[in-house]
C-alpha positions in Angstrom: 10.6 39.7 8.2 7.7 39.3 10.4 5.8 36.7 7.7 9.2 35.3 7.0 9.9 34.6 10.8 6.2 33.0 11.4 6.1 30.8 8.3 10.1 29.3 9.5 8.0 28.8 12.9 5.4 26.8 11.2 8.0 24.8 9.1 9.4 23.9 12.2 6.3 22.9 14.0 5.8 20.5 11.2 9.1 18.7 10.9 9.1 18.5 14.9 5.9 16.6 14.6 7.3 14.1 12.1 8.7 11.0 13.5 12.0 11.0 11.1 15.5 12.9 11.7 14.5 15.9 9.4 17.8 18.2 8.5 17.9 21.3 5.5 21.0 22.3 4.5 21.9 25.2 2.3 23.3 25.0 -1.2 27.0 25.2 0.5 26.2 22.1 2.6 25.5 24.3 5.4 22.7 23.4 8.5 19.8 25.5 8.2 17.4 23.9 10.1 16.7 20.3 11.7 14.4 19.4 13.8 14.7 17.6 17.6 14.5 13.5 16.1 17.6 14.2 14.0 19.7 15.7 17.1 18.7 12.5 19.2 20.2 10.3 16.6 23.2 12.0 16.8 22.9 12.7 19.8 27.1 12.4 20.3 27.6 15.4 18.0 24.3 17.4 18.6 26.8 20.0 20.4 28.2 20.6 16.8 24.4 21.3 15.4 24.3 25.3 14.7 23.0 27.2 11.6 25.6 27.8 9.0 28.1 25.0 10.2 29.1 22.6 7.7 28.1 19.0 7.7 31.7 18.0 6.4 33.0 20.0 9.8 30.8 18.2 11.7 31.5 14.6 10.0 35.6 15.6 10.8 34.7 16.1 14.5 32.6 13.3 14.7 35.1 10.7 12.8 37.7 11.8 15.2 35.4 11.8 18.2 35.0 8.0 16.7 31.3 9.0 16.0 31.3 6.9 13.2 33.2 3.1 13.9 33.2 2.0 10.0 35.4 5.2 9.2 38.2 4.0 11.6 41.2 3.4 9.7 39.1 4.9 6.3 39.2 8.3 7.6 39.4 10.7 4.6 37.5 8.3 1.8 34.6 7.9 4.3 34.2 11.4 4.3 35.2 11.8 1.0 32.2 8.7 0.4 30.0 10.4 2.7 30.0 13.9 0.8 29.8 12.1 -3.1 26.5 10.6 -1.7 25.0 13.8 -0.5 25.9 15.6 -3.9 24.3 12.3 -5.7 21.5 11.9 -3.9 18.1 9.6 -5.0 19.7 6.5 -3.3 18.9 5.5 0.4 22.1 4.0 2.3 22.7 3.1 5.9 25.1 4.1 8.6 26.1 2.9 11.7 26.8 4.9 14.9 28.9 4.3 17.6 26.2 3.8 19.6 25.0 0.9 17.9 22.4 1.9 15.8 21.9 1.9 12.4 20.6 4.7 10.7 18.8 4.5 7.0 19.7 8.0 5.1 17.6 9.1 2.2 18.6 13.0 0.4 17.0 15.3 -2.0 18.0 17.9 -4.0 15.6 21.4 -4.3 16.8 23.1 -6.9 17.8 26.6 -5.4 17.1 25.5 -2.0 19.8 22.5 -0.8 19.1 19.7 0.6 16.2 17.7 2.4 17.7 14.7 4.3 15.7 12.5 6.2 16.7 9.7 8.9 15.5 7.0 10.3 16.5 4.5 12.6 16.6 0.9 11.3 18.6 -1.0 14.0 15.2 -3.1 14.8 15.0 -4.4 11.3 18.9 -5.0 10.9 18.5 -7.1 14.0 15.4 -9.2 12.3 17.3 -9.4 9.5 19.9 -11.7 11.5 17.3 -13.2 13.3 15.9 -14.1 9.8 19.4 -15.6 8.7 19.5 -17.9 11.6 15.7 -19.2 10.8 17.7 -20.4 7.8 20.9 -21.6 9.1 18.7 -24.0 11.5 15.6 -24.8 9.2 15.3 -28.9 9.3 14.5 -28.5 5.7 17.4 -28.2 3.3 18.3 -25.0 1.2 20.1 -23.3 -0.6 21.0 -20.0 -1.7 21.6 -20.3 -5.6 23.5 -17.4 -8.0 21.4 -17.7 -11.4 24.2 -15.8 -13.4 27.3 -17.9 -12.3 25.4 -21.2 -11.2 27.3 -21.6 -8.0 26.2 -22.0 -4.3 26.1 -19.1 -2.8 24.8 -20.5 0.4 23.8 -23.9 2.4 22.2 -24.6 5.4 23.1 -27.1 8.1 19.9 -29.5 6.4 21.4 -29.5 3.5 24.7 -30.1 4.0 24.0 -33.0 5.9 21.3 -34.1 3.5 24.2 -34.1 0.5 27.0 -35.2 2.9 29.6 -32.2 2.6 31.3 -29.9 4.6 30.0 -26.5 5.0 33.2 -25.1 3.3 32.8 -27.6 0.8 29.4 -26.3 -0.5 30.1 -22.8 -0.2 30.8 -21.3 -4.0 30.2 -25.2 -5.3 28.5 -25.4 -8.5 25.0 -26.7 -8.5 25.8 -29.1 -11.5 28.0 -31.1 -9.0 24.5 -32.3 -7.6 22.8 -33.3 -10.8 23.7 -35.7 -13.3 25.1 -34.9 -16.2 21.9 -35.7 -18.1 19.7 -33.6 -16.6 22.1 -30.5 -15.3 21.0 -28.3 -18.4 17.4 -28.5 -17.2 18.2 -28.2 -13.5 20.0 -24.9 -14.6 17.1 -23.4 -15.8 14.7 -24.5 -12.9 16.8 -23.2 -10.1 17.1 -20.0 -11.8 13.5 -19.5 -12.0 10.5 -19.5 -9.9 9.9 -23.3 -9.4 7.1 -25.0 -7.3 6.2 -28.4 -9.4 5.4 -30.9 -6.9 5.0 -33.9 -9.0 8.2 -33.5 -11.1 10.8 -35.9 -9.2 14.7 -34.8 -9.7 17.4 -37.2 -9.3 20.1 -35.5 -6.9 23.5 -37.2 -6.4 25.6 -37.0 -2.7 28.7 -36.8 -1.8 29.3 -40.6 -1.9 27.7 -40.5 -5.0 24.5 -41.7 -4.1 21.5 -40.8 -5.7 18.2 -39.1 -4.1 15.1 -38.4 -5.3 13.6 -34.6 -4.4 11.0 -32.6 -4.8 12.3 -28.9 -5.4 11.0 -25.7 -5.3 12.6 -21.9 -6.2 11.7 -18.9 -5.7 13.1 -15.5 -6.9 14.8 -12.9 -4.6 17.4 -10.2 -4.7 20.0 -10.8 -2.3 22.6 -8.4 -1.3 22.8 -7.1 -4.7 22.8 -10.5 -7.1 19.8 -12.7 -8.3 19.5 -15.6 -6.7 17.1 -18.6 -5.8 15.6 -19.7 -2.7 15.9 -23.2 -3.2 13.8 -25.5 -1.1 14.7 -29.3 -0.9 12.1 -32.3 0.2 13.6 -35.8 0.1 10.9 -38.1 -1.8 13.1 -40.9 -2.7 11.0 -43.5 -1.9 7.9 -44.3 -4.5 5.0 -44.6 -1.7 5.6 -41.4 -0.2 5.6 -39.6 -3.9 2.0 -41.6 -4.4 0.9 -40.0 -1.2 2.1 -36.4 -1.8 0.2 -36.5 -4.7 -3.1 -37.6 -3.2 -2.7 -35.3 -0.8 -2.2 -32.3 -3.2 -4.9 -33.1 -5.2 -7.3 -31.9 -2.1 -4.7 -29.8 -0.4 -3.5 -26.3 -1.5 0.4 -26.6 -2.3 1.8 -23.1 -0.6 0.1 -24.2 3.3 -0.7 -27.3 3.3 -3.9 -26.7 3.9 -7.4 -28.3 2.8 -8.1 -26.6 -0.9 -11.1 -25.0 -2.5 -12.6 -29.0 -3.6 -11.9 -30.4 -0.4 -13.8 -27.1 1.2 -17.0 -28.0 -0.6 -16.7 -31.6 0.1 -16.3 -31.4 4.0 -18.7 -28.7 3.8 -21.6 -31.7 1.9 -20.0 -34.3 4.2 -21.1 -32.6 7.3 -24.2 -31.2 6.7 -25.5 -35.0 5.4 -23.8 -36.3 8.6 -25.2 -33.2 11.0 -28.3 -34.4 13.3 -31.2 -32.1 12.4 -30.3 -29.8 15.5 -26.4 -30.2 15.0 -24.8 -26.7 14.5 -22.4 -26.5 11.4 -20.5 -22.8 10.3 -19.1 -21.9 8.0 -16.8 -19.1 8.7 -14.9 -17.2 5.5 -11.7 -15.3 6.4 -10.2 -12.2 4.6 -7.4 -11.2 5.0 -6.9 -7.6 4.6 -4.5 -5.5 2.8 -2.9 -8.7 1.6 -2.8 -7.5 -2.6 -0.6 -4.6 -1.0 2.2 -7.1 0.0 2.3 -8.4 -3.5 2.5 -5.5 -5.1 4.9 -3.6 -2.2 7.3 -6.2 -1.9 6.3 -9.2 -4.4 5.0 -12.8 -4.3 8.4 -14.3 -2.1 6.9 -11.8 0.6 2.9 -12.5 -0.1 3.7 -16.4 0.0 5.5 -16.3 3.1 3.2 -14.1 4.9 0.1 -16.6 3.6 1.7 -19.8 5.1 2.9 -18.0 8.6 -0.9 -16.7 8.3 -1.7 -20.4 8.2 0.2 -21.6 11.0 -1.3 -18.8 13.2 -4.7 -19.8 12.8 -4.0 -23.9 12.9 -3.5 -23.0 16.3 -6.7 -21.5 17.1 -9.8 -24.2 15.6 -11.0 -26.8 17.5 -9.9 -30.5 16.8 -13.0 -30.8 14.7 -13.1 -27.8 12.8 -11.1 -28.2 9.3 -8.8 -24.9 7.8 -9.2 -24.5 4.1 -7.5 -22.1 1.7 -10.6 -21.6 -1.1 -8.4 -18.5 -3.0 -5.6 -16.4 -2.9 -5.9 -14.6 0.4 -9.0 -16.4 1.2 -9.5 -19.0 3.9 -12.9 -20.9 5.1 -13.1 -22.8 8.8 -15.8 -25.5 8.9 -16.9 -25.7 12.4 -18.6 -29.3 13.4 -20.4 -29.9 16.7 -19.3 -26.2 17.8 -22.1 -23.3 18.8 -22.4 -20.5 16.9 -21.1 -18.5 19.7 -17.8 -20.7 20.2 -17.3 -20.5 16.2 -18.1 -16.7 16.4 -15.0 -16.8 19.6 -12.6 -18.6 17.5 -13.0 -15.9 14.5 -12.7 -13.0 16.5 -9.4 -14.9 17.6 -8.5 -15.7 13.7 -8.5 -11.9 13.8 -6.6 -10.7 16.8 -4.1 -12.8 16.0 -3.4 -11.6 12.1 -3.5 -8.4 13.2 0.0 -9.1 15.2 3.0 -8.1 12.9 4.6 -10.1 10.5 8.4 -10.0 9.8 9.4 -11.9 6.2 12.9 -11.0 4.8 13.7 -8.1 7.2 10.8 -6.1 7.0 7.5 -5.9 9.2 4.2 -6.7 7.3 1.0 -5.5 9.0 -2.1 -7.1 7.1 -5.4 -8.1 9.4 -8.9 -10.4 8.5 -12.0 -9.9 8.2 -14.6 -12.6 8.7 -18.3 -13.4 7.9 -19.9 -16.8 8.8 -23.2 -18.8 8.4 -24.6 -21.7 10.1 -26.9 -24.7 9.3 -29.7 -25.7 10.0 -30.7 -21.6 11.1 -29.8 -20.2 7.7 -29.8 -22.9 5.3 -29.2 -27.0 5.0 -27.6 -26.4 1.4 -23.9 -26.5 1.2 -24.0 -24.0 -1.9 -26.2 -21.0 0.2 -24.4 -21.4 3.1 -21.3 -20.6 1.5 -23.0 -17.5 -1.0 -24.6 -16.5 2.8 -20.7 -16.8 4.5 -19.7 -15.0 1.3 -22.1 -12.1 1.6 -21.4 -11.7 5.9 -17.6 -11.1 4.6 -18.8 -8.4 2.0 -20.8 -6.6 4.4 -18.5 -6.7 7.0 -15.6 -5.4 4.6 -17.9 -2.7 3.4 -18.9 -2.2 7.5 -15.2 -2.3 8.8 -12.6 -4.1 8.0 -11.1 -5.9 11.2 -14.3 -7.7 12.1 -16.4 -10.8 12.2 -20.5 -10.7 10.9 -22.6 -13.5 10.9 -25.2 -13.6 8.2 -28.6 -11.7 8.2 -31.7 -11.9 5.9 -31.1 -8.0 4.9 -27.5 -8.8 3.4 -29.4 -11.4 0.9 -32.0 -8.5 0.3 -28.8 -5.6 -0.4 -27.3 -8.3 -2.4 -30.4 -8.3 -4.8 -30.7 -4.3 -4.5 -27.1 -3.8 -5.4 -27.7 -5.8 -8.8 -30.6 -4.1 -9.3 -28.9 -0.6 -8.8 -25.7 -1.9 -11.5 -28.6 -2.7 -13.8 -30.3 0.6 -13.6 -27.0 2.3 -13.4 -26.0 0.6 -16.5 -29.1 2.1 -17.8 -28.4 5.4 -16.9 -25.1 5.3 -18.6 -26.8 4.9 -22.0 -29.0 6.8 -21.8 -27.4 10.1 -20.8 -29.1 10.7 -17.3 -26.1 11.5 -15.6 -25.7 15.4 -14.8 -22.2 17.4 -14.0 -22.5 19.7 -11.3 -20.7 22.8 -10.0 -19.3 23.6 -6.5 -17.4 26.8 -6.2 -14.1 27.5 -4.9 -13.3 31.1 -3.3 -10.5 32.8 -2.6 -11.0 33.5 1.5 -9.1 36.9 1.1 -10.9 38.1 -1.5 -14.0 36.2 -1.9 -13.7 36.0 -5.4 -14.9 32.6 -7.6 -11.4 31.5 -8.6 -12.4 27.4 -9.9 -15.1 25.3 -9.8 -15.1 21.3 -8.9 -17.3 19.3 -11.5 -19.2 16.7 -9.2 -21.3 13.7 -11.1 -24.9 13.2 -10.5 -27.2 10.8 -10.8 -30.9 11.1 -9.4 -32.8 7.8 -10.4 -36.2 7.8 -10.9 -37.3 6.0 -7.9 -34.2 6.4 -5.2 -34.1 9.9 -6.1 -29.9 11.6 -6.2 -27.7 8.3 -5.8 -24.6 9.5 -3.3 -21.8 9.7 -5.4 -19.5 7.1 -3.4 -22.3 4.6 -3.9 -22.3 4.5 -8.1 -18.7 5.6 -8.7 -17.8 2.1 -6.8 -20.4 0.9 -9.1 -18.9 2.0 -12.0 -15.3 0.9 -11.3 -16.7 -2.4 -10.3 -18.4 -2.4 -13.9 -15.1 -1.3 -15.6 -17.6 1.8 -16.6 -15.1 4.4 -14.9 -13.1 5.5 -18.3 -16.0 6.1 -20.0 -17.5 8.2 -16.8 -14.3 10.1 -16.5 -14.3 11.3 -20.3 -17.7 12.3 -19.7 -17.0 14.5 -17.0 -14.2 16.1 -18.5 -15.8 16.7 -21.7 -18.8 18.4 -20.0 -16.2 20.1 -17.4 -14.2 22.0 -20.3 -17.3 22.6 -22.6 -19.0 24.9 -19.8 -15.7 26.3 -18.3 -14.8 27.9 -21.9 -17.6 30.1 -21.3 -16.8 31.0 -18.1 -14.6 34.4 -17.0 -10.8 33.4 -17.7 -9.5 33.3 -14.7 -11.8 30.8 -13.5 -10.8 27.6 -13.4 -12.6 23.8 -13.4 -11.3 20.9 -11.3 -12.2 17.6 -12.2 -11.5 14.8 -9.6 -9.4 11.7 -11.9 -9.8 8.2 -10.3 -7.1 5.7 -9.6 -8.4 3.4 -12.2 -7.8 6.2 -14.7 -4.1 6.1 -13.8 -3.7 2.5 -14.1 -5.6 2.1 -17.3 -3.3 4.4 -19.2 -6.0 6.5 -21.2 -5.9 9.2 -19.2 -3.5 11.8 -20.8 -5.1 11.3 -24.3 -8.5 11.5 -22.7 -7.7 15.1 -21.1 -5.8 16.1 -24.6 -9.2 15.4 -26.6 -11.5 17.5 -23.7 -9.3 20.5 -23.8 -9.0 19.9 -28.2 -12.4 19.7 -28.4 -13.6 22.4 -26.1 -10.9 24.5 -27.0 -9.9 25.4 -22.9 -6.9 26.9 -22.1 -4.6 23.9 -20.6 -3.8 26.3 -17.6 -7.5 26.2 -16.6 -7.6 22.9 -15.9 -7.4 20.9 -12.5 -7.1 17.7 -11.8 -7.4 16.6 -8.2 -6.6 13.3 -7.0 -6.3 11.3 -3.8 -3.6 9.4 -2.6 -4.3 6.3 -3.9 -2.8 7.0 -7.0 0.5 7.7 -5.3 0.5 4.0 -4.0 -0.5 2.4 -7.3 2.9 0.2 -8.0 5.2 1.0 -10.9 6.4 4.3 -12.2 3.7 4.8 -14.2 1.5 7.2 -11.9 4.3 9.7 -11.8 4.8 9.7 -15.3 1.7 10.4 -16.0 1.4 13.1 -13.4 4.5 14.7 -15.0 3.2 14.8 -18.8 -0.1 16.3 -17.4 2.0 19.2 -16.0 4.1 19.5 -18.8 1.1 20.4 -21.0 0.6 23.2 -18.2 -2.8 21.3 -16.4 -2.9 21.8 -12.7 -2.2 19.1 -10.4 -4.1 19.1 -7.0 -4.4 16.6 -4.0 -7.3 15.9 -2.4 -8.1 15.1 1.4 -4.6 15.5 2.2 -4.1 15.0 6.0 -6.0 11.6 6.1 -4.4 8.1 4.9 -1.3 7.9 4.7 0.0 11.0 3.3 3.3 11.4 3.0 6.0 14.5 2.3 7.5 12.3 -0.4 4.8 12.7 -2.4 5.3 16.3 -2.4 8.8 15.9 -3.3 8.2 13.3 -5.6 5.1 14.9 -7.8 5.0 18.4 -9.2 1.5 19.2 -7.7 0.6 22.6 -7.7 -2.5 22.6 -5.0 -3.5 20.2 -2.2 -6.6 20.4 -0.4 -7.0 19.8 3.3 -9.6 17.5 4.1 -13.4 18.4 5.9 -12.4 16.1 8.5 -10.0 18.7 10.0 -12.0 22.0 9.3 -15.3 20.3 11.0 -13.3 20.0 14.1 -11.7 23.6 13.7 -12.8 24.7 17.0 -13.4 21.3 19.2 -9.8 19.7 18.1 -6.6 21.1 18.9 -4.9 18.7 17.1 -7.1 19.7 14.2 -5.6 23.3 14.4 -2.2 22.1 14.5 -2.8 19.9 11.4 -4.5 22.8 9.4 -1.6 25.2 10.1 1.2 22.6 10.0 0.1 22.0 6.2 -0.6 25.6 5.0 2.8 26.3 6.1 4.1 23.2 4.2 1.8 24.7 1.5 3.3 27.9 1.3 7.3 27.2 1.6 6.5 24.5 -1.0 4.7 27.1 -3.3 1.4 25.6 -3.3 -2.3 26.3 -3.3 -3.7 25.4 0.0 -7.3 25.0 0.1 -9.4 23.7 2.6 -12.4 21.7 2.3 -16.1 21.1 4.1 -16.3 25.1 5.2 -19.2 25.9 6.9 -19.2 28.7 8.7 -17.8 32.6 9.0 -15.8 31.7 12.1 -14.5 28.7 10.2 -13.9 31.1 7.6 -12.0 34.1 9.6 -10.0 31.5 11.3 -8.8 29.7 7.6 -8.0 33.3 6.2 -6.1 34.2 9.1 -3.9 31.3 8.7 -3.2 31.8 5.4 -5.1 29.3 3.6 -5.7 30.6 0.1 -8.8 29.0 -1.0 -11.8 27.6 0.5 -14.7 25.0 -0.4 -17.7 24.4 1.0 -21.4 25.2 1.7 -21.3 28.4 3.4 -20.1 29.5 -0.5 -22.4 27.4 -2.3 -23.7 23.7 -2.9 -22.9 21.8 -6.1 -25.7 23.2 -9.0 -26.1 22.2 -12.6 -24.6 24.2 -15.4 -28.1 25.2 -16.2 -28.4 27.3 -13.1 -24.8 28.3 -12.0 -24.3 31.6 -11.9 -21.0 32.4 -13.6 -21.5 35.8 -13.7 -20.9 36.2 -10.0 -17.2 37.1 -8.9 -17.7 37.2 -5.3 -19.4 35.3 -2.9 -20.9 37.0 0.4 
């Protein structure tokens, strides 16, 4: 009872820290625990809130309290709604209180256990999302909202409607072939039900009146409140001169912003450093913008696109008359600074930051990206156009690889890492052929026992003149150099081939990287290790970070599910940093997860380190996982892991990573 009692103490402490309503009910639909987020947000039936009440008693109350405003004169099929939702859960809805807000609602069955529900409160975003509407309603440009399966016109703003000369009534549910004519309306069809963006191609459009226009239009894809449609933008190009203009100007300008493209970059760039005195200051600054791919691949290219041109905007604001704003790639942007100091170039970048790293709303939701910015100047580091911009180039790389969030100018020693690095990939490359990479051992101990219960296979590489490589140096080398497959079968190969010989209950982890996931070999690749070492499937661990979790499509969890289907143990590494979620938890069968060092080094300086460590062993334990902890260094460490209840433990004060040659498999315990 006493165990029982504590680890419901420590499930607690870990829900109350989570910014989310959290609520468990039993199998009957019964409250058996919630923590103080969820109460708030109902704050108008939080007196109904006890364990074993349930929640359709408390919904009754509430509905007749007139809790719940869109169940007034619905009564008994809300609830009856309410209750088919919870027992089919997997889809998120929303609900609005009495209060105003508007609560998102997302369930999960545990089989034998209920219920997890989780709540947050979206009224902010259901605001935007009318704030986004009006941004429509009142754009000067006209638009429309087009239904690709029934061709009609879902939606107009005021633009267009004046630009076409109806009614707003009149265009609402109109067919789009009532703008065309009749020769061309099969082929308009097909445009505005794709993604569209041709600038040069020139579509008749008729009016009201029956007038014709000439317009350039573009499309692009969305879902909208459950039916494919079309963003369709509208630009009136009837007359002939300004069609010969927009395509001058697109020739030298990039078509999403507006702004000066990659060829008109390099052509500025020449211009002014012929036209520069031979004192005359001209930079080159290269801007990043950080975590952009992630809005692509979270919400898709509508999202990425309009994020890019609001991006845009923001920084038009902050360069000098005299500077020109280029877009040279997808999320890449150079400034070309004339008759400005370094220092005043260097003030305007660190602006170009700040500013990005303000939210961005697109389509309801909030989009947090940032920059990153490296910059080179004439005449101090070169008069050439094409090494200023490699020097610019290699500033952003090292001030990525430094921090992301920040502006470096160009030093001599990034040239000189520039030529190391390809060195190293060479002699790397070398290395790979030639069989000189070694699999090493670290142990992992059971902290009640101290008994050798699995060992992590660690890649080595000592190179004959920088002597061990660190291993986060070439294992970015090696998924830069698409080498990370072949890396991965070597590991596990070696891993399985020593662990046969090993005592049976001890097991080998090998760490899997993201690129394994998303190249798809990795299931056949573990098959053939176990086949051809002949390893017990229930031996072997795979640990993983994160990342893999946030790799888009369901592939990941597929894979993760096949793996443990075959019996292969799943594990989680440096959980506590990132962004790690309890979704993932729910989502993947895992069967350990491993707190990261960064917590156990701070054991005894950090409080909030302590809280961390025992919030997730007791996740750990009412999950029915292997907690193990990571970076152990010490007895008191030790002592204070074990009296928590962690399970296993990792680190130096057990034993630093040795070859096979050397490990010592017959020892069982470790003093």
């Amino acid at each position: 009872m006493e165990a029982a009692s504590r680890a419901e103490k420590r499930l607690r402490e870990a829900i109350e820290a989570l910014p989310q309503g959290i609520v468990f009910l039993d199998e009957n639909d019964r409250y058996i625990l919630w923590n103080k987020r969820y109460s708030e947000i109902y704050e108008r039936s939080a007196d109904l809130l006890a364990p074993g009440v349930r929640l359709a008693d408390t919904l009754r109350v509430g509905v007749e309290r007139g809790d719940y405003p869109e169940a007034i004169g619905r009564e008994e099929s809300w609830i009856a709604d309410r209750m088919k939702r919870l027992h089919q859960p997997g889809v998120r809805h929303e609900q609005w209180l009495a209060n105003g807000r508007c609560i998102m609602i997302e369930e999960r069955k545990v089989d034998g256990c209920g219920t997890i529900g989780i709540r947050v409160d979206i009224t902010d975003l259901k605001h935007k999302e009318e704030n986004f509407r009006l941004l429509f309603e009142r754009n000067p440009l006209p638009m429309l909202v087009y239904d690709v399966e029934t061709g009609q016109i879902r939606s107009a703003n005021e633009s267009a409607c004046a630009f076409f000369g109806y009614a707003r009534e009149e265009m609402a549910d109109m067919s789009a072939h009532a703008l065309f004519p009749r020769d061309v309306r099969a082929r308009a069809s097909a445009m505005l039900g794709s993604d569209y963006s041709n600038s040069n191609d020139c579509w008749q459009m008729l009016r009201s009146d029956g007038s014709s226009v000439e317009a350039v239009i573009a499309t692009r894809l969305s879902q909208l409140e459950g039916y494919s449609a079309t963003i369709v933008s509208i630009f009136d190009v009837t007359e002939r001169r300004r069609i010969e203009q927009r395509m001058t100007h697109m020739a030298r300008h990039d078509e999403l912003t507006g702004l000066a493209n990659r060829a008109h970059c390099r052509e500025h760039l020449c211009e002014a450093l012929n036209q520069s005195a031979p004192n005359e200051t001209v930079t080159i600054a290269l801007v990043d913008l950080d975590h952009f791919k992630a809005v692509n691949d979270t919400y898709g290219h509508m999202f990425g696109d309009a994020v890019l041109t609001e991006a845009a905007r923001r920084m038009l604001k902050l360069i000098p008359p005299d500077a020109l704003l280029c877009r040279i790639g997808g999320d890449e942007f150079a400034i070309i600074f004339r008759r400005s100091s370094l220092a005043q170039a260097e003030l305007v970048a660190k602006s170009v930051i700040t500013t990005l790293s303000e939210p961005f709303f697109v389509h309801g939701h909030l989009i947090h990206i940032g920059a990153t910015v490296g910059f080179a100047c004439s005449p101090h580091d070169s008069r050439d156009p094409e090494t200023l911009l490699r020097y610019a180039d290699l500033a952003l790389y090292a001030a990525k690889e430094e921090q992301r969030g920040i502006c470096r100018p160009f030093e001599t020693s990034m040239d000189e890492a520039a030529q190391q690095k390809s060195q190293l990939e060479k002699d790397f490359r070398i290395a790979v052929r030639a069989g000189d990479l070694e699999v090493h051992y670290q142990p992992l101990v059971n902290l009640a026992t101290g008994e050798v219960e699995c060992y992590e296979s660690l890649l080595r590489w000592n190179h004959p003149e920088r002597g061990l490589v660190p291993p986060e140096t070439f294992v970015q080398l090696a998924e830069d150099m698409g080498l990370i497959d072949h890396l991965g079968r070597f590991v596990l190969d070696q891993a399985c081939k020593e662990a046969v010989n090993w005592p049976e209950h001890v097991k080998v982890a090998v760490n899997v990287s993201p690129l394994q996931f998303r190249n798809g070999n990795l299931i056949s690749t573990v098959i053939n290790a176990l086949s051809a070492s002949g390893l017990a499937a229930g031996r072997l661990e795979l640990e993983i970070t994160e990342a893999v979790m946030m790799e888009k499509g369901p592939r990941p969890g597929a894979i993760i599910r096949n793996l443990r289907a075959f019996g292969i143990g799943i594990s989680l590494d440096d959980f506590g940093t990132g962004y790690s979620s309890l979704s993932y938890l729910l989502d993947y069968p895992f069967t350990k997860i491993k707190i990261d060092k960064a917590f156990i080094l701070n054991l005894h300086q950090e409080a909030k380190s302590r809280a961390v460590i025992r919030s997730i062993i007791g996740l750990g334990r009412n999950l029915g996982l292997t907690v193990a902890a990571e970076g152990i260094e010490s007895e008191i460490q030790r002592a204070y892991l074990r009296e928590e209840g962690c399970v296993q433990g990792q680190g130096y004060l057990f034993g630093k990573p040795e070859p096979a040659a050397t490990l010592r498999h017959a020892v069982s315990r470790v003093a």
